[in-house]
Each structure stands twice: as structure tokens, then as C-alpha cells.
ZADO-1210 file (C-alpha; in nm, 4 decimals, padded with zeros to 6 digits):
<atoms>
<atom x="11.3849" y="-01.9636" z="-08.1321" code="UNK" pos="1"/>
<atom x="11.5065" y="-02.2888" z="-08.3144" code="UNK" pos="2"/>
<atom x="11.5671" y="-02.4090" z="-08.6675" code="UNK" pos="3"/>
<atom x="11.4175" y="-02.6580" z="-08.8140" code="UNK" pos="4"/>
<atom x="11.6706" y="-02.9144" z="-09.0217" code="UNK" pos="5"/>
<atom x="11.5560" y="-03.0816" z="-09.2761" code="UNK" pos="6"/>
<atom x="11.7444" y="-03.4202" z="-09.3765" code="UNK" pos="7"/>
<atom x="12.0424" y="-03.1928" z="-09.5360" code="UNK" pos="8"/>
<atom x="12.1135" y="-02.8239" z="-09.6019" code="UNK" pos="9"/>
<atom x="12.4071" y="-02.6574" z="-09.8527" code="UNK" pos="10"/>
<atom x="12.5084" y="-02.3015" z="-09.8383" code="UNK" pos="11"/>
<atom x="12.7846" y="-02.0522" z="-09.9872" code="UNK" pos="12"/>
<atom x="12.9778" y="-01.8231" z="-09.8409" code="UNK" pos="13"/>
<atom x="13.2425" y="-01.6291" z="-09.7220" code="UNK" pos="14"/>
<atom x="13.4418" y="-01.3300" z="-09.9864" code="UNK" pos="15"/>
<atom x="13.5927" y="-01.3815" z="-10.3189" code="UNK" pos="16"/>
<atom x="13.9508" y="-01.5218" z="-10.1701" code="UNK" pos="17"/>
<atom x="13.7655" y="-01.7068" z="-09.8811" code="UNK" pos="18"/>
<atom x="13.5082" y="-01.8831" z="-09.9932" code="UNK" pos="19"/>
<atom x="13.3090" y="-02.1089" z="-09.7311" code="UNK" pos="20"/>
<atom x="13.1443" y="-02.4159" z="-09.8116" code="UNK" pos="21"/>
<atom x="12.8669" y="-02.5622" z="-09.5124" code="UNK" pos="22"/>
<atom x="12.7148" y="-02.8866" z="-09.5925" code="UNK" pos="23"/>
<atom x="12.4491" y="-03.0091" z="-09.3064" code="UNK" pos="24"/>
<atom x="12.3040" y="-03.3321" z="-09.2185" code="UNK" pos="25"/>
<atom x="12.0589" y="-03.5046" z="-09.0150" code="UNK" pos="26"/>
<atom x="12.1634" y="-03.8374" z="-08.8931" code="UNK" pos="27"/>
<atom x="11.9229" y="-04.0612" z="-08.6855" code="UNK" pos="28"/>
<atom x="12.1924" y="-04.1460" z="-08.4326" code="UNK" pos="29"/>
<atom x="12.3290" y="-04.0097" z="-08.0905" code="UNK" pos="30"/>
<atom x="12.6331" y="-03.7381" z="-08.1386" code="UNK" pos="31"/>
<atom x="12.7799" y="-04.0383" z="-07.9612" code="UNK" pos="32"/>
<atom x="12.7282" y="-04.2709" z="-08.2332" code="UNK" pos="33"/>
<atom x="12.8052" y="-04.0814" z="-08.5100" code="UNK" pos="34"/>
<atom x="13.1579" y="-03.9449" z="-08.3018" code="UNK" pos="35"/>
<atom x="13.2780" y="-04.3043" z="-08.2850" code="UNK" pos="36"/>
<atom x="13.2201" y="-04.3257" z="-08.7002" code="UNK" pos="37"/>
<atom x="13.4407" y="-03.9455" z="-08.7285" code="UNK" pos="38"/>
<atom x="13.7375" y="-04.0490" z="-08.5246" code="UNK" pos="39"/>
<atom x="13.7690" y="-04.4752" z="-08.5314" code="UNK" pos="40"/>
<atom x="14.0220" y="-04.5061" z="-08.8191" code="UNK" pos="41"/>
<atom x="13.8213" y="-04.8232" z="-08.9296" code="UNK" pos="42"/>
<atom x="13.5374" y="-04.6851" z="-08.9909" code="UNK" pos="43"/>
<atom x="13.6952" y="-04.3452" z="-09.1077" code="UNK" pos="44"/>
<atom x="13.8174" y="-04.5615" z="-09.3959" code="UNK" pos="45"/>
<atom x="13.4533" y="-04.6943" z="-09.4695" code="UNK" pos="46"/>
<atom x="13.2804" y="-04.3604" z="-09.5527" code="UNK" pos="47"/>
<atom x="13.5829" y="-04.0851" z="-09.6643" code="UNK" pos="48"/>
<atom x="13.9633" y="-04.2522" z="-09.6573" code="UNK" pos="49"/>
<atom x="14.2336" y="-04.4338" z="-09.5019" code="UNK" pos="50"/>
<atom x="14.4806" y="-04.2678" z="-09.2022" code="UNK" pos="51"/>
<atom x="14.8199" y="-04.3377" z="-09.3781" code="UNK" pos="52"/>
<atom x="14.9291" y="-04.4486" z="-09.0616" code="UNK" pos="53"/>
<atom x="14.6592" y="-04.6503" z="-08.8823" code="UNK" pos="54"/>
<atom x="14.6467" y="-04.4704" z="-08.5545" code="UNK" pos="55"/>
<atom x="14.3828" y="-04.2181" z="-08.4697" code="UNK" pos="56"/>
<atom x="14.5772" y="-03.8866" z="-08.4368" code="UNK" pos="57"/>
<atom x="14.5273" y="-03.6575" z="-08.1358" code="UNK" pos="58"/>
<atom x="14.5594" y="-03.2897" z="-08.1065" code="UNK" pos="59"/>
<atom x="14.8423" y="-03.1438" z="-08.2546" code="UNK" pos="60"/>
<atom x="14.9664" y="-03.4509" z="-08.5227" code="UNK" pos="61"/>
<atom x="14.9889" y="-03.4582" z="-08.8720" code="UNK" pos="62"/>
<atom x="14.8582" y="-03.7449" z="-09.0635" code="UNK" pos="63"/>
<atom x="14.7993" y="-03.8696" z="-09.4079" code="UNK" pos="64"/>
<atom x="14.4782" y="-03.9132" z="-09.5331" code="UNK" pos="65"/>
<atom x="14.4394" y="-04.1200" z="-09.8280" code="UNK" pos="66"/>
<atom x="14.0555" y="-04.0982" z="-09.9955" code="UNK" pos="67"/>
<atom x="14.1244" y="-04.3267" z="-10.3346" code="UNK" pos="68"/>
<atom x="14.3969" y="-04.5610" z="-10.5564" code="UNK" pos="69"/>
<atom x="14.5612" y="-04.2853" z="-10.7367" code="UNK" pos="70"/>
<atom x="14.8827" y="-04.1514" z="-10.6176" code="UNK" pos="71"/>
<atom x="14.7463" y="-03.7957" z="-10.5756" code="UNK" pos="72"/>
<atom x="14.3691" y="-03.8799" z="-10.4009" code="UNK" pos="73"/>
<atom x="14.5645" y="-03.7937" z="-10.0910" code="UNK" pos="74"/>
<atom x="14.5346" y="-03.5050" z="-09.8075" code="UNK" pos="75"/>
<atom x="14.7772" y="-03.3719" z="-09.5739" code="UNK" pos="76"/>
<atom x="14.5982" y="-03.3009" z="-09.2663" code="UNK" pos="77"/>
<atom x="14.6733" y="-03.1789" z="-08.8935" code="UNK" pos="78"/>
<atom x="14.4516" y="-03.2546" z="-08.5818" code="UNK" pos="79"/>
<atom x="14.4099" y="-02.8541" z="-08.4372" code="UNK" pos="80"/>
<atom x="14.1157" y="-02.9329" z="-08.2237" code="UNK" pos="81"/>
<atom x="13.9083" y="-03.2015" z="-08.0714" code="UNK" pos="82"/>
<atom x="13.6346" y="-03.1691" z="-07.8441" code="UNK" pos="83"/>
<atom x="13.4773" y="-03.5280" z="-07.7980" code="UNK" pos="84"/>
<atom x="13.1473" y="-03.6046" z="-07.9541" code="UNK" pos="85"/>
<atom x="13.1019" y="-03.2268" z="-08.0434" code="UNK" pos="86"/>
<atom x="13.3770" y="-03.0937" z="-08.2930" code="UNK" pos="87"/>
<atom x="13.6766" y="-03.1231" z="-08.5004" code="UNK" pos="88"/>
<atom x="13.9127" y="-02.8908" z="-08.6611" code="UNK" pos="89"/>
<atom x="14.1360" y="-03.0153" z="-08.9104" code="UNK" pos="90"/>
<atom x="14.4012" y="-02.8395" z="-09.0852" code="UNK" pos="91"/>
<atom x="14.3476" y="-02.9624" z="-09.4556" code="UNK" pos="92"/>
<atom x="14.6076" y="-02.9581" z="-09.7750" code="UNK" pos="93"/>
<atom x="14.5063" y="-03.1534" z="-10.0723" code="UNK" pos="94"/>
<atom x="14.8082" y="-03.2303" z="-10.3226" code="UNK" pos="95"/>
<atom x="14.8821" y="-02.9281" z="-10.4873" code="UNK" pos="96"/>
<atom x="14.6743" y="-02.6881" z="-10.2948" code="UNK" pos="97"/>
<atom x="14.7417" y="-02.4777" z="-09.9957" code="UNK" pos="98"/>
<atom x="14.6699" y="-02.5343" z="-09.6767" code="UNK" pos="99"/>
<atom x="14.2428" y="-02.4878" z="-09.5918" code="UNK" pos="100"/>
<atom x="14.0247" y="-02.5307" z="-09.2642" code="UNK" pos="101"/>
<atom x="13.7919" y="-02.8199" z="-09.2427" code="UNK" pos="102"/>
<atom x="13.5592" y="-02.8182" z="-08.9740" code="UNK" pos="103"/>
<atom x="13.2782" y="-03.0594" z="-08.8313" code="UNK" pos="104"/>
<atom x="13.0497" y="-03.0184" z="-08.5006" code="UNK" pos="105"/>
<atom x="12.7915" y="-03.2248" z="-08.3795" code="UNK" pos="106"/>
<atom x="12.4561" y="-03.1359" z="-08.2125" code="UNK" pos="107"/>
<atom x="12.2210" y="-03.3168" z="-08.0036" code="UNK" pos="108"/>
<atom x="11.8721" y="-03.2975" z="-08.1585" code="UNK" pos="109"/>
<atom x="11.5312" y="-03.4565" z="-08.0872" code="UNK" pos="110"/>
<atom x="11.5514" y="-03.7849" z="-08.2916" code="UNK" pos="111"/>
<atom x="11.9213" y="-03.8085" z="-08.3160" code="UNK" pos="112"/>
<atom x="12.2217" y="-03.5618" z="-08.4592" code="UNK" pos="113"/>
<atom x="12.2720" y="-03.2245" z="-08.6300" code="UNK" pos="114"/>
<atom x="12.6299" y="-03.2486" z="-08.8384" code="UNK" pos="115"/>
<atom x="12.7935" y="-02.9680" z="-08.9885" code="UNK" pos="116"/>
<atom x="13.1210" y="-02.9607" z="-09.2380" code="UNK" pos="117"/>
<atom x="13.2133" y="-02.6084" z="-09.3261" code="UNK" pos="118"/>
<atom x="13.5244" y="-02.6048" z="-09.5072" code="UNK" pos="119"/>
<atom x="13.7147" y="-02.2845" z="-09.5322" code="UNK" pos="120"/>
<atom x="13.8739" y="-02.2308" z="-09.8904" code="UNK" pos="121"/>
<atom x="14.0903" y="-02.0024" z="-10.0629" code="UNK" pos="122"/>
<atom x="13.9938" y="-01.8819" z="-10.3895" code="UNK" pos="123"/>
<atom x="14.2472" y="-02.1559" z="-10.5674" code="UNK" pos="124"/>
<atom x="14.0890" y="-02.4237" z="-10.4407" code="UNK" pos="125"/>
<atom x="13.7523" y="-02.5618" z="-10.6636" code="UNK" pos="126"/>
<atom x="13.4290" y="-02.5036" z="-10.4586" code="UNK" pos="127"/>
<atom x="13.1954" y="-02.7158" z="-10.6706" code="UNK" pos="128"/>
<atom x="13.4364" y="-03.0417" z="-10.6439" code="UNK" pos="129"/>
<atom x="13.4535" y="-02.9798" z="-10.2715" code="UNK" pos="130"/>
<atom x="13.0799" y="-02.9097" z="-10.2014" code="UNK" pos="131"/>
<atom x="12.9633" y="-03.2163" z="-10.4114" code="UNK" pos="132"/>
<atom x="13.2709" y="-03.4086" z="-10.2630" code="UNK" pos="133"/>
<atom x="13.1712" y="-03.3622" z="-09.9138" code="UNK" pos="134"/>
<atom x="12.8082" y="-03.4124" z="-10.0011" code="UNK" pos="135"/>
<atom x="12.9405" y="-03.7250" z="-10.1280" code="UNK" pos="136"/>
<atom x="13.1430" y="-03.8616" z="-09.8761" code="UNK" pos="137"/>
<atom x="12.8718" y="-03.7899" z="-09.5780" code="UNK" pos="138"/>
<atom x="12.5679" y="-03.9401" z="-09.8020" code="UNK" pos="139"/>
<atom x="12.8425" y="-04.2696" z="-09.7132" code="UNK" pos="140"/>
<atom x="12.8668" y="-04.1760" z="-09.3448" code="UNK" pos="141"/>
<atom x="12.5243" y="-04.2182" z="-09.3257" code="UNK" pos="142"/>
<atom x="12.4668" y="-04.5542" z="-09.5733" code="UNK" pos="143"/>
<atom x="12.7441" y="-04.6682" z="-09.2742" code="UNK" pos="144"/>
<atom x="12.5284" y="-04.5507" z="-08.9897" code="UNK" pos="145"/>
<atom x="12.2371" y="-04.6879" z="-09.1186" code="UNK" pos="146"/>
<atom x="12.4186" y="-05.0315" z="-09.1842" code="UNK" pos="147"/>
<atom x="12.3972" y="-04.9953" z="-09.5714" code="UNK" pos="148"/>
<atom x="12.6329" y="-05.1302" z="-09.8545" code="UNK" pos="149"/>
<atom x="12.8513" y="-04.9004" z="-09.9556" code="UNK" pos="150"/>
<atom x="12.7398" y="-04.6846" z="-10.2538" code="UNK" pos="151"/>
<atom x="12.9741" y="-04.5972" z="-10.5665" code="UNK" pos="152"/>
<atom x="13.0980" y="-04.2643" z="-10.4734" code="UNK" pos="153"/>
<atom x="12.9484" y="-04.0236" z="-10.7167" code="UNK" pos="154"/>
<atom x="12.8992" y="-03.6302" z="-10.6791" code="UNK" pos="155"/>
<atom x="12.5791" y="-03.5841" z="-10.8021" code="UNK" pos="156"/>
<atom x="12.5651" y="-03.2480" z="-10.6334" code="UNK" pos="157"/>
<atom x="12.8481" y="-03.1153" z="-10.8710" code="UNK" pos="158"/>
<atom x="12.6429" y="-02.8896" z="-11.0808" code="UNK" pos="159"/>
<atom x="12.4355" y="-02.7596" z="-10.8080" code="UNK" pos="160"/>
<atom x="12.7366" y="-02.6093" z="-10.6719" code="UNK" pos="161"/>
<atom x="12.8916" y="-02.5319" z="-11.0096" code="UNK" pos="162"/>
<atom x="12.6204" y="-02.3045" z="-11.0337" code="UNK" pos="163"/>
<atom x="12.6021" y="-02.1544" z="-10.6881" code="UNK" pos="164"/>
<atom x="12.9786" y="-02.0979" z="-10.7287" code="UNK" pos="165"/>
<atom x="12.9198" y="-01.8794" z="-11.0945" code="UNK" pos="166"/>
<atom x="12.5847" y="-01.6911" z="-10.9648" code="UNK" pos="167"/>
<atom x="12.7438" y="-01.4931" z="-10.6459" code="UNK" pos="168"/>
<atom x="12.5785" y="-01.1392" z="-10.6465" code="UNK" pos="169"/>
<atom x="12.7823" y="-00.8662" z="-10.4639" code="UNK" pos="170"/>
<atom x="12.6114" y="-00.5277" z="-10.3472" code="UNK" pos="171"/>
<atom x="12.7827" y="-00.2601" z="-10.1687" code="UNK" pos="172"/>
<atom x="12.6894" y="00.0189" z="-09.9876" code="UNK" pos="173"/>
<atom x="12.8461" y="00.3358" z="-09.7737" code="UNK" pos="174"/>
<atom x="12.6935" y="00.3703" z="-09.4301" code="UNK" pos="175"/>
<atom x="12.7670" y="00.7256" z="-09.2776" code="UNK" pos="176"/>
<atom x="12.7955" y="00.5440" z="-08.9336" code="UNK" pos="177"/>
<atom x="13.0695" y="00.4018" z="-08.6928" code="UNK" pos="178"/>
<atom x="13.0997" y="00.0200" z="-08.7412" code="UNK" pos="179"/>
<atom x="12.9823" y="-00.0677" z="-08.3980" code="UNK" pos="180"/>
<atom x="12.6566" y="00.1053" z="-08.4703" code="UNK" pos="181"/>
<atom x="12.6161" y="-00.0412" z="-08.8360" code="UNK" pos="182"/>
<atom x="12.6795" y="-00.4370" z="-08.6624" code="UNK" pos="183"/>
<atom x="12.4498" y="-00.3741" z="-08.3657" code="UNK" pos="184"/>
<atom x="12.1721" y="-00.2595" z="-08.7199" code="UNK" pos="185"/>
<atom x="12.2293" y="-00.5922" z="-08.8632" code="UNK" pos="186"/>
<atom x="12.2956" y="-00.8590" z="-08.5467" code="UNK" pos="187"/>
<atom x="12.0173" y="-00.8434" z="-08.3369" code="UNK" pos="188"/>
<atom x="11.6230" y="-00.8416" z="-08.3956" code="UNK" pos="189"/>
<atom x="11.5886" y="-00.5165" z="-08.2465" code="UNK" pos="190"/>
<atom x="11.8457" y="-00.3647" z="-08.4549" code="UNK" pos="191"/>
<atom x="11.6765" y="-00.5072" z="-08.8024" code="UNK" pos="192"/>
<atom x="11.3963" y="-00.3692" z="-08.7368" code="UNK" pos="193"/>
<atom x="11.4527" y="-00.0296" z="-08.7837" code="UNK" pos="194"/>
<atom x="11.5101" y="-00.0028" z="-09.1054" code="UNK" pos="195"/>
<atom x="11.4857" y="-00.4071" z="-09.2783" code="UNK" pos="196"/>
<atom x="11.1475" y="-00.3340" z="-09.4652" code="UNK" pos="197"/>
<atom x="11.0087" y="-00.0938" z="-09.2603" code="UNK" pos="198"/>
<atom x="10.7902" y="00.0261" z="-09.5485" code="UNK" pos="199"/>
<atom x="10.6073" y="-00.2632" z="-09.4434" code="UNK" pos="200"/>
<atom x="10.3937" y="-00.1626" z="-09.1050" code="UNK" pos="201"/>
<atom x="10.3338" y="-00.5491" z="-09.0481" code="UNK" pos="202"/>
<atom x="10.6846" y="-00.6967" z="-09.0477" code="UNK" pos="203"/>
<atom x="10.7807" y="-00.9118" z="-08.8063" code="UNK" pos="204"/>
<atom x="11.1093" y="-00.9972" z="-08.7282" code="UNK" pos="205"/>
<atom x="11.3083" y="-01.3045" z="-08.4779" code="UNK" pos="206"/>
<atom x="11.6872" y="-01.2958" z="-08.4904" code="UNK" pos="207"/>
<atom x="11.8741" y="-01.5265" z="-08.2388" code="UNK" pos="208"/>
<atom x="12.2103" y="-01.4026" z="-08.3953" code="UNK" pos="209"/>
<atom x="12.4562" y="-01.6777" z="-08.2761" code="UNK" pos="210"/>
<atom x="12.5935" y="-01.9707" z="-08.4729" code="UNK" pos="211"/>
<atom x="12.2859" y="-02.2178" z="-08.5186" code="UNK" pos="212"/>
<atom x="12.0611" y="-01.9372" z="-08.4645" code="UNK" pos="213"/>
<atom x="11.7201" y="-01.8404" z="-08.6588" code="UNK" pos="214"/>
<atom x="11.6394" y="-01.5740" z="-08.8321" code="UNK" pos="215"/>
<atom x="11.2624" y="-01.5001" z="-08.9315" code="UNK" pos="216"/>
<atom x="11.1092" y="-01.1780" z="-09.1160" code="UNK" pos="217"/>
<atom x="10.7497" y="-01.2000" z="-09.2612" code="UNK" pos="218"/>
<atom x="10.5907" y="-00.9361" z="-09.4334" code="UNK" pos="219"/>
<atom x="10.2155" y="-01.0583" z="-09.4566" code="UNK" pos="220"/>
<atom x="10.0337" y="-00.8157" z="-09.6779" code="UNK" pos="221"/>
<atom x="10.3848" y="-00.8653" z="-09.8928" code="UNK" pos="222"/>
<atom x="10.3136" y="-01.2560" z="-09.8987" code="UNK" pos="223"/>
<atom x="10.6785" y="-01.2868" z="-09.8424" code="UNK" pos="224"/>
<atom x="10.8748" y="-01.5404" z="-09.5361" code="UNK" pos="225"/>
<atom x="11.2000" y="-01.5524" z="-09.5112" code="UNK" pos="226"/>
<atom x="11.4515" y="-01.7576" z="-09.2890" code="UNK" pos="227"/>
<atom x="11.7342" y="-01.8861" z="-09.2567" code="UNK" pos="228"/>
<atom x="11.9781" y="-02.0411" z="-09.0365" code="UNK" pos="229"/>
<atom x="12.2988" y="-01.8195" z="-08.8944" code="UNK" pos="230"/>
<atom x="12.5919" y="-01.9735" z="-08.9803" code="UNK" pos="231"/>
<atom x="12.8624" y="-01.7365" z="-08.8508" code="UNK" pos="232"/>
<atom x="12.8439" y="-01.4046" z="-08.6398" code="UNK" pos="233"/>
<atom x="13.1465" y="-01.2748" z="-08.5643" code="UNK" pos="234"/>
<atom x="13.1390" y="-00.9602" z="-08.3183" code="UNK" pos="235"/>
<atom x="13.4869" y="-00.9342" z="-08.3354" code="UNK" pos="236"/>
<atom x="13.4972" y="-00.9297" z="-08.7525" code="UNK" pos="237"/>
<atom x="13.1839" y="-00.7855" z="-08.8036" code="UNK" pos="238"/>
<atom x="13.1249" y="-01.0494" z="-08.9943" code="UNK" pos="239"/>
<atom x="12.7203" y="-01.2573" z="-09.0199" code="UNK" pos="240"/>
<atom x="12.6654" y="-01.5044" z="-09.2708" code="UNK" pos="241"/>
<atom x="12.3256" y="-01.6865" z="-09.3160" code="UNK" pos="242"/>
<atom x="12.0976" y="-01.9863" z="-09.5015" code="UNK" pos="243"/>
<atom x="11.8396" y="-01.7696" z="-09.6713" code="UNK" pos="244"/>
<atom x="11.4601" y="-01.9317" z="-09.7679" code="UNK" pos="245"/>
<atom x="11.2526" y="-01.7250" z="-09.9883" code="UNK" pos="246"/>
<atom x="10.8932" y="-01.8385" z="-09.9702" code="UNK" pos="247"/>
<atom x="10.6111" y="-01.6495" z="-10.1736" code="UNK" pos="248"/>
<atom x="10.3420" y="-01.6490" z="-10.3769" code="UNK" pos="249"/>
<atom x="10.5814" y="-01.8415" z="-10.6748" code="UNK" pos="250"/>
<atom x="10.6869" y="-02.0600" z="-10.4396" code="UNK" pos="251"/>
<atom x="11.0317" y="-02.0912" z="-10.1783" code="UNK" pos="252"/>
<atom x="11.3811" y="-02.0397" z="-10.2736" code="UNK" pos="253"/>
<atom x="11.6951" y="-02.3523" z="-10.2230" code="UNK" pos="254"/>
<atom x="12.0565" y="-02.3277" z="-10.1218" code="UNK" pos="255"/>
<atom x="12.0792" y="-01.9702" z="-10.0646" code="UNK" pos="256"/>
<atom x="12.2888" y="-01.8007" z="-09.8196" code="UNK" pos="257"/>
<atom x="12.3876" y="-01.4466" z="-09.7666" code="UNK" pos="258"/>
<atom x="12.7127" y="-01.3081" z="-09.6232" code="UNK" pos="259"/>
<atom x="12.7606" y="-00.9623" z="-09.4694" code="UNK" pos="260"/>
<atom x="13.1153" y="-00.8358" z="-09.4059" code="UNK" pos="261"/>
<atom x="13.1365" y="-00.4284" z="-09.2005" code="UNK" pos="262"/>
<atom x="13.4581" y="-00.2484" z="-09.3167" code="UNK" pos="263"/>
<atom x="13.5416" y="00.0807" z="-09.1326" code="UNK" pos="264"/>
<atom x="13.6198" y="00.3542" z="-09.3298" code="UNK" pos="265"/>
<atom x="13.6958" y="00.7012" z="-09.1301" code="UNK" pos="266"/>
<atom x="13.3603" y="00.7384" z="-08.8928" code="UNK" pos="267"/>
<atom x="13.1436" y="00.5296" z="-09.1556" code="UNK" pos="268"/>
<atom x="13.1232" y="00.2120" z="-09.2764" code="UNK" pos="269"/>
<atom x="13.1318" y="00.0131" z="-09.5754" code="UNK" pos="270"/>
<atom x="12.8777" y="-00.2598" z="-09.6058" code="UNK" pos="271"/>
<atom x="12.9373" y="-00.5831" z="-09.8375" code="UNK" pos="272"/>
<atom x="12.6451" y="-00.8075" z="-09.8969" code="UNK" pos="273"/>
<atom x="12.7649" y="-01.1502" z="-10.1274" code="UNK" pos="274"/>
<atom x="12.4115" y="-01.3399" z="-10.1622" code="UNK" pos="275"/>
<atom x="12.4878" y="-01.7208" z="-10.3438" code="UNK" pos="276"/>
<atom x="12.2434" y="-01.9474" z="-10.5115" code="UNK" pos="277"/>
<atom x="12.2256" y="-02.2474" z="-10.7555" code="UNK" pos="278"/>
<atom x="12.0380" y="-02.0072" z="-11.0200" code="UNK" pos="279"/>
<atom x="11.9831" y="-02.1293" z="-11.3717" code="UNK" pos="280"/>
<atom x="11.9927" y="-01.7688" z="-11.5022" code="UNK" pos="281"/>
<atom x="12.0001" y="-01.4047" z="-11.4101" code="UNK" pos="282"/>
<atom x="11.6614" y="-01.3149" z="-11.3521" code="UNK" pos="283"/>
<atom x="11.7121" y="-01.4195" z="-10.9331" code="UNK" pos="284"/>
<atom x="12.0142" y="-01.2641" z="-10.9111" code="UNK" pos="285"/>
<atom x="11.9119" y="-00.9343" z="-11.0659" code="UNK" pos="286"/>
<atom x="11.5468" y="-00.9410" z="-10.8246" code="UNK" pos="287"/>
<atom x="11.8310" y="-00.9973" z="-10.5156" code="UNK" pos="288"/>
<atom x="12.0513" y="-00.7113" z="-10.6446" code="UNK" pos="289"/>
<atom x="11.7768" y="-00.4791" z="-10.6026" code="UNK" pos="290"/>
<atom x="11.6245" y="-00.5847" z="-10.2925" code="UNK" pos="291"/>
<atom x="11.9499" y="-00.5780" z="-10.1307" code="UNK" pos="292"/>
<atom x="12.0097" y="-00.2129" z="-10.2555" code="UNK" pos="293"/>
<atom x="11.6886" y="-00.0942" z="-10.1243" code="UNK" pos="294"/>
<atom x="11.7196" y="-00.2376" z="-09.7837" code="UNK" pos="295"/>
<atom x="12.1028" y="-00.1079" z="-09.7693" code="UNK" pos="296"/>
<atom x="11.9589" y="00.1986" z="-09.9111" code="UNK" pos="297"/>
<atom x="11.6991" y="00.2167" z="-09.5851" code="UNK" pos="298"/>
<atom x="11.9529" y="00.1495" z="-09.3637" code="UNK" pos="299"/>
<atom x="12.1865" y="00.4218" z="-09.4436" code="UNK" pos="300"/>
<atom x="11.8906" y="00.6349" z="-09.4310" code="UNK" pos="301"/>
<atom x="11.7959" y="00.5307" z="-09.0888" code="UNK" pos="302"/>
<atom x="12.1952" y="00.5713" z="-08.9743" code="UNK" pos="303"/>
<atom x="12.1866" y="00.9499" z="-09.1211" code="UNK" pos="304"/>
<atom x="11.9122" y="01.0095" z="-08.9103" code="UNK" pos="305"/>
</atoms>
């Protein structure tokens, strides 16, 4: 099972300290073409800023990176990974801040190129000026793919993300199983559906549970799809974070994303759900709250047997 990109895609995530920003876009170019436009130090400088030094770092060095005229529009950065034409990880420290995780990978795509930034925050650093910023900067990358004029750098996105910043809902919930068991529940198609709206005898459910993986649940006599995109799923962490789309009868939900983190705690576990959207008041958030504590509430029904 695939997802479908549309031209761009924003999301939320991560916990309270760690916040995780993912901006995605769809660029009409090889991953080739759009590498050479990452990593060439001219053209770097076109669409996000200037390497202090001139020379395209490799692996391992630390470079300036300068993005405007004041004295402070500067980064710190370190090259921690490279994996031509498919990723980047950059260490990241903005003047003034501590050090952060910036991340970009590349994927082939009928039609041309699948790019994703996720930056990894800490809670001192400002998500809305760093969503809309790097909204910002790769609307440029592709005006400079496309052969366009530079626009006048502008983060029209800033309130968007203002507001998906200030809405975060958080629901938590005891599970009276071991961790393992509570993960397998949540990461794999066959484990959702057991208990994700099993009230429901027509649900249907598709989970590829993998970075870049789908999920799909539709409860027809409900009138309700939703899907989303995976954007981590960490085994290891028992951590899954996902896009979330809403679609029913009043119509389909934007920029939503969910983020499930497993803690053990003696043979259970504890279950945190952090759902993010760019709501203009409480009445979504307080419809998600409950949903969320009625399928938690099924699931710890289903792991007490």
C-alpha cells in the first residue's frame, strides 16, 4: 500500500521537550536533480544560505551557514550523514539555541521527487518560526528548480503553525499489558484491528507501519476515512507517529498528525497519544480527546482480556 502526496504536506510531532516538525514536498525533478540543488554550495545559496566557507562539507565537518545580512541570521551546522541523492543529516545550532537535528531524504516517485525536512527540536526552540521558515525556504528550492525568479522570502505559513503549536491535545491511558504486546496492538494492521473501532462490524483497516508507510481505516456505515502517512515507527522506542486525514460527512481534516509514545511501567504499560492540528478553537480538539479515550479505552479492554 502507497501514499498518495499531494504537492506539500505539514505535520507536528514528537513530546513536549521534543517537538518534531516534517514539512513534505513534491518536486517535478529526478532525486538526482534536486540532490545537486541540496549539496552544490551555489545553488545552496540561491534557495536557503551561504556556506561561510565556500566548500561543500563532507561527513563529519562543521560549517557556517549564513541564511541573511544580519549578524545573527547564521547557523552552526555539522555534516553527520550523507547518503548521495537520498539523505542528509545535519547537526543544526542557530545563534543562541542548542544544538537540534535537521534531516532531509529524497524519494523516487512517478513524475519526479518526494522531499522530506523533519527537524528535531527541543522545547526552547520556536516551532512556528521553524515550520513556516522551512516552508519558506523549500517554496525557493522549488521557484529554483523550476527556473523561477527568486521570490521575497516571506513565511506565510507562520500562523498555521502558530496554531498547530498552541492546539496539541494529550490523552493518556494505563494498559494492564507488557509493552511488547501493547506495540505489536498499535504497529501492525492485524494488531489494530482488534480493538481500533471494533464497535464497528464493517471497519476496514491497511497499516504498512514503516517510515513512508499508509495507514487506512474506514468505517462505512460511520461515513468516516481516515489516513495518514507514517512518519516514524520505532520498534526499538516504541515510538509511531503519523499524518492523520479526517474525511466525513462535514468534510476532511488538514495538517494533523498523531504521535504515540509506550512507557513500561511494572508488567503494564502507559500509553501517550499527543494529536496536533492548526485548529481555530476547541471544539476539534475536545471531539479528538474523546475519540482517543474511547479507542484507548477499547484497547485496554481487549489487553485485560
Amino acid at each position: 500500500m502507497t501514499v498518495t502526496i499531494s504537492g506539500f504536506a505539514r505535520a507536528l510531532t514528537g513530546s513536549p521537550d521534543r517537538p518534531v516538525v516534517d514539512v513534505v514536498r513534491r518536486l517535478a525533478l529526478t532525486p538526482a536533480e534536486v540532490w545537486d540543488a541540496l549539496v552544490q554550495p551555489e545553488r545552496l545559496a540561491r534557495w536557503l544560505g551561504t556556506i561561510e566557507s565556500g566548500e561543500r562539507p563532507r561527513v563529519g565537518d562543521a560549517f557556517g551557514l549564513r541564511l541573511g545580512d544580519e549578524p545573527d541570521d547564521r547557523a552552526d551546522c555539522r555534516l553527520l550523514a550523507c547518503d548521495a541523492e537520498r539523505s542528509l543529516t545535519i547537526a543544526w545550532a542557530w545563534t543562541g539555541e542548542p544544538d537540534s537535528i535537521v534531516r532531509v531524504a529524497l524519494e523516487p516517485i512517478d513524475g519526479g521527487t518526494v522531499l522530506r525536512l523533519r527537524h528535531e527540536l527541543v522545547a526552547s526552540q520556536p516551532v512556528p518560526d521553524y515550520g513556516a521558515g522551512w516552508e519558506a525556504h523549500l517554496d525557493g528550492l522549488g521557484d529554483d528548480l523550476a527556473g523561477l525568479a527568486p521570490r521575497p522570502f516571506a513565511m506565510l505559513a507562520h500562523e498555521t503553525w502558530t496554531r498547530m503549536a498552541g492546539g496539541v491535545l494529550q490523552v493518556e491511558r494505563e494498559v494492564t499489558a507488557p509493552i511488547d504486546a501493547v506495540w505489536a496492538a498499535f504497529a501492525s494492521a492485524e494488531g489494530l484491528r482488534t480493538w481500533w473501532w471494533r464497535h464497528w462490524a464493517d471497519t476496514t483497516i491497511e497499516a504498512d507501519v514503516r517510515p513512508g508507510g499508509a495507514l487506512r481505516i474506514v468505517a462505512p456505515a460511520a461515513g468516516i476515512v481516515l489516513t495518514g502517512e507514517v512518519l516514524t515507527a520505532d520498534a526499538a522506542e516504541h515510538h509511531l507517529a503519523a499524518t492523520w486525514t479526517w474525511s466525513d460527512a462535514d468534510g476532511t481534516s488538514v495538517d494533523e498528525a498523531f504521535d504515540v509514545r509506550l512507557t513500561a511501567v511494572g508488567d503494564g504499560t502507559h500509553v501517550t497519544v499527543r494529536h496536533s492540528g492548526p485548529w481555530a478553537d476547541d471544539a476539534p480538539a475536545a471531539s479528538y480527546r474523546q475519540g482517543w479515550a474511547f479507542v484507548l479505552g477499547e484497547l485496554a479492554a481487549v489487553a485485560a482480556g
